[in-house]
N, C-alpha and C positions, 0 to 999 in steps of 0.2 A: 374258494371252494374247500380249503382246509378246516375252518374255524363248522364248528357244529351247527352255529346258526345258520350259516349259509346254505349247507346240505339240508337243513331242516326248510328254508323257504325254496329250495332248487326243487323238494319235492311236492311240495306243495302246489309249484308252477306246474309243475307234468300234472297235476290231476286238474288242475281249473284251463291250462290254455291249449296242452296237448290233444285232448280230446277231441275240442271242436277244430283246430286245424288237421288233423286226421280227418274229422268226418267230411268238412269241406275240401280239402284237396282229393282226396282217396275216394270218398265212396260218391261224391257228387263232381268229381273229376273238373274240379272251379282250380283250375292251377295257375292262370295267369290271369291280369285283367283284361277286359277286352274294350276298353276306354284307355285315352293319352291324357296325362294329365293329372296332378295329384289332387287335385281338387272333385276329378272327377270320380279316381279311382278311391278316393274317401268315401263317398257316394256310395257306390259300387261294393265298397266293401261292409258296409254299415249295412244295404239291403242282403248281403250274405248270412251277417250274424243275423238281423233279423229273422229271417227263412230257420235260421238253426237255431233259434230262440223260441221261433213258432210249432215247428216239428215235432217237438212232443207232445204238445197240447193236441195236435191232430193225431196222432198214433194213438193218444189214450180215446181219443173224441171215437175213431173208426173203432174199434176196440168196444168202446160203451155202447154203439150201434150194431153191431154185430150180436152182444150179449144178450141186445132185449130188442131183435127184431122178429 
């Protein structure tokens, strides 16, 4: 973490993976798995990013319904 490069990709990490495990632990309160199994909790966690991949396409979609209802 001394060399500039490093600090330069450290920060880059906090904007692309910080975010969505904040909003999945924090604000949708997903803290633990609820499946045994790493094969399962790969699963499990693939349908998490998805759901926070999909969520802002709904937030603009509600959003564009509202405007022109």
């Amino acid at each position: 973490m001394q060399q500039p490069e490093s600090q330069r990709l450290y920060k880059l990490r906090s904007r692309s993976a910080e975010f969505p495990h904040m909003r999945i632990k924090g604000n949708w309160r997903l803290r633990r798995f609820f499946v045994r199994g790493l094969a399962k909790a790969a699963k499990e966690a693939l349908w998490m990013l998805l759901a926070f991949n999909f969520s802002p396409w709904m937030w603009i979609e509600r959003r564009h319904r509202t405007a022109h209802a």
